[in-house]
C-alpha positions in Angstrom: 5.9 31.9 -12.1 9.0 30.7 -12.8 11.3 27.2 -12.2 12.8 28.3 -8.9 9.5 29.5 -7.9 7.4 26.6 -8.6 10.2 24.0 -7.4 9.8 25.8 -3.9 6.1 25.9 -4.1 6.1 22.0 -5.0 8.5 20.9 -2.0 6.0 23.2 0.2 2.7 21.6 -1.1 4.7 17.9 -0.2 5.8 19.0 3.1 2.2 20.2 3.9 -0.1 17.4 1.7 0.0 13.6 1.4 0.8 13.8 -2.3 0.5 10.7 -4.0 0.3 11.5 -7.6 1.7 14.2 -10.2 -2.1 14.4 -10.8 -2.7 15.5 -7.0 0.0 17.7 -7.1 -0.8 19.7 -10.3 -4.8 20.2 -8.7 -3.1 21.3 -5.4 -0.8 23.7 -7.9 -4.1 25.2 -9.4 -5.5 25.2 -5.8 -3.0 27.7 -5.0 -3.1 29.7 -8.3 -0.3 28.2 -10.1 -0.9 27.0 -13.4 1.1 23.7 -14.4 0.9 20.9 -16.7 1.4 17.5 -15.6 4.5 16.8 -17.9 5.9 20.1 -16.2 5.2 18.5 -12.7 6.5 15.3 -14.0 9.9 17.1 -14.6 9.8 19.2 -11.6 9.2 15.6 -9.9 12.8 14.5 -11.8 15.0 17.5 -11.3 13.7 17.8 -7.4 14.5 14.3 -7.1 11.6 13.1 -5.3 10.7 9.8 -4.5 7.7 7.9 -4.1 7.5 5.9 -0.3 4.8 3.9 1.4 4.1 5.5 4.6 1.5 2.4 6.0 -1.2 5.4 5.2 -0.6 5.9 1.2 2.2 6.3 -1.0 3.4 9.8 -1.0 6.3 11.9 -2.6 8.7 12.9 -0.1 12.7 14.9 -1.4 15.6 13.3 -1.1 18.0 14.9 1.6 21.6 14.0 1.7 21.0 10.8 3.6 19.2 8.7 1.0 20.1 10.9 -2.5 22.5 7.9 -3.2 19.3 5.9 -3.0 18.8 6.7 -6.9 22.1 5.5 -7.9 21.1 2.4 -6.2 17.6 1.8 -7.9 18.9 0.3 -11.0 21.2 -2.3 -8.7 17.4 -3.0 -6.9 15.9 -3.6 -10.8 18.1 -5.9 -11.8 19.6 -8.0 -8.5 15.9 -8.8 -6.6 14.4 -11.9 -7.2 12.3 -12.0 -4.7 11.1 -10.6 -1.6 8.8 -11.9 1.2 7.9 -11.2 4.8 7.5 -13.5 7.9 6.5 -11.6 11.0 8.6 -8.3 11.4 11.5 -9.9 9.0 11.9 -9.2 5.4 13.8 -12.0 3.4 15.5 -10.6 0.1 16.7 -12.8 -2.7 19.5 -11.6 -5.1 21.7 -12.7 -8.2 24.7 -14.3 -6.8 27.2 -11.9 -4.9 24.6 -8.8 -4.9 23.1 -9.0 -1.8 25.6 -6.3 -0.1 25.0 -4.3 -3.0 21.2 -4.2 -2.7 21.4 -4.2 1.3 23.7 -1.0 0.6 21.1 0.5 -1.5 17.8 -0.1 0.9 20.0 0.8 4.1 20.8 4.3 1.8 16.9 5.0 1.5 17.0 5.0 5.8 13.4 3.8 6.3 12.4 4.1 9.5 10.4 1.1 9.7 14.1 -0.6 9.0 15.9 -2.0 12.2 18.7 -3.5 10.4 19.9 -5.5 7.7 22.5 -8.6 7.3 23.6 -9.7 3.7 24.9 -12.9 2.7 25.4 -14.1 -1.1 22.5 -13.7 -2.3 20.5 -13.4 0.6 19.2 -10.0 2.7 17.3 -10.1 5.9 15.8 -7.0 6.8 14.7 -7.1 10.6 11.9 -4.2 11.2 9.9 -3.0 14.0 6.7 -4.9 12.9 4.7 -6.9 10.7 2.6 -3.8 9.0 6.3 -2.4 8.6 7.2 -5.3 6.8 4.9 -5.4 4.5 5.1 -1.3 4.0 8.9 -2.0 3.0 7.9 -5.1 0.8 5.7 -2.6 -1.0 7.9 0.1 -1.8 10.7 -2.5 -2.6 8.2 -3.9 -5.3 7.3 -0.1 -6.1 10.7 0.5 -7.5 11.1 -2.4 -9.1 8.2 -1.8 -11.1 
């Protein structure tokens, strides 16, 4: 099998399976008769560009589509600008290094979670209104996912 082949398969199996891990996703490879190593999957996982996101039932891989591919060229603005973030009911508070909070709001509203309502950026301040406490929470998690 070659690159093209496997890429496709890969997208398929994370369309199809709750894949959390490059380890779940090389068994489900050999599942389907594909032999792969996990430091192939890891760079099948880099050049698809997929990302990692909480979705309340596990963390999964998911590909970036045009709407959140700038996402990535956000992550290191997320790494080095929050300080902080915390919940209170459905609202996500976001702290920042002075004058980055647009920059950092730009970058989450560019990942398009749909547990996200909306966002308002001050200084160095984001809140982050969402649908509901467990969503808050689920965002809180992938926030700290990235940035670790």
């Amino acid at each position: 099998m070659n690159k093209k082949e496997r890429h496709s398969i890969i997208l398929e199996l994370i369309e199809n399976h709750p894949v959390g891990t490059q380890e779940e996703l090389v068994s489900l490879l050999q599942k389907e008769g594909y032999m792969a190593t996990q430091a192939t999957v890891s760079r099948d996982i880099r050049e698809l560009g997929l990302l990692k996101v909480d979705h309340g039932d596990g963390v999964r891989y998911v590909q970036m589509n045009d709407n959140n591919r700038n996402a990535r060229r956000y992550e290191g603005i997320l790494k080095e600008e929050v300080q902080s973030v915390d919940y209170a009911s459905s609202m996500l508070v976001i702290k920042t290094g002075s004058g980055m909070a647009m920059a950092v709001a730009a970058a989450i509203d560019s990942m398009q979670m749909e547990e996200i309502v909306g966002s308002i950026a001050g200084d160095d301040t984001i809140f982050l209104a969402l649908h509901s406490a467990e969503d808050a929470k689920a965002v809180k998690e992938a926030i700290w996912q990235i940035l670790c």
